[in-house]
C-alpha positions in Angstrom: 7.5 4.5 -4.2 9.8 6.0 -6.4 13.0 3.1 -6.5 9.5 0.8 -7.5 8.4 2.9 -10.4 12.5 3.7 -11.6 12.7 -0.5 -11.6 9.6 -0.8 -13.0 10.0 2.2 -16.1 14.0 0.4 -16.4 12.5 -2.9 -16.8 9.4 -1.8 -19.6 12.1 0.5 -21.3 14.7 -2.6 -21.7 12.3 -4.5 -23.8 10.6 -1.3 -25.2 13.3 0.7 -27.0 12.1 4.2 -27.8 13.5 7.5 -29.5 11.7 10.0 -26.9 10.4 9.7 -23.7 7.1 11.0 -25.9 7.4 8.0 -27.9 8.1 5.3 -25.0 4.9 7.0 -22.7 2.3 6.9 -26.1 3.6 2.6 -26.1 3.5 2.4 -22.5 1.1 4.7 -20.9 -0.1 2.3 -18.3 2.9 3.3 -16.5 1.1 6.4 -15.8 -1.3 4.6 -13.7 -1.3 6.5 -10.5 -2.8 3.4 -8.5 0.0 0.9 -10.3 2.3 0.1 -6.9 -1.2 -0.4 -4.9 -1.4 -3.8 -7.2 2.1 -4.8 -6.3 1.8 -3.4 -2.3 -0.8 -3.8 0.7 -1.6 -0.5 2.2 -0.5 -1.8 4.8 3.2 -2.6 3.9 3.2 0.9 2.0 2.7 2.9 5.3 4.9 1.0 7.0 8.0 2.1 8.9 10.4 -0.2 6.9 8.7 0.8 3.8 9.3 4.2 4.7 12.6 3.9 5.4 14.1 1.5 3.0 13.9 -0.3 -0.2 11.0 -3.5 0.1 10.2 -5.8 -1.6 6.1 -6.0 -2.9 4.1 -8.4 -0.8 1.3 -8.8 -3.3 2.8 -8.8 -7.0 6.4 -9.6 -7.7 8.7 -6.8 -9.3 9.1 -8.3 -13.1 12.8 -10.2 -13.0 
């Protein structure tokens, strides 16, 4: 969960330059979304022991390139 939303906030940050992290959250909020990786991953990959264990991949939506 956490190496999906770093890739994801790396990915939005490169194409939204900010001055604060303040400033960057106010344009992008929807990064807040607690239920964001649930549209990218089945619950049932996300309990998994791979996923538990090691980077993978989402099944549902593709990480942005």
């Amino acid at each position: 969960m956490t190496l999906f939303w770093v890739r994801l906030v790396a990915h939005v940050a490169a194409r939204t330059p900010a001055a604060t992290s303040v400033e960057f959250l106010d344009a992008e909020g929807w990064l807040l979304n607690p239920r964001l990786a649930r549209r990218h991953y089945s619950a049932e990959l996300l309990s998994s022991p791979l996923a538990r264990g090691a980077w993978v991949a989402p099944d549902l939506i593709a990480m942005p390139a």
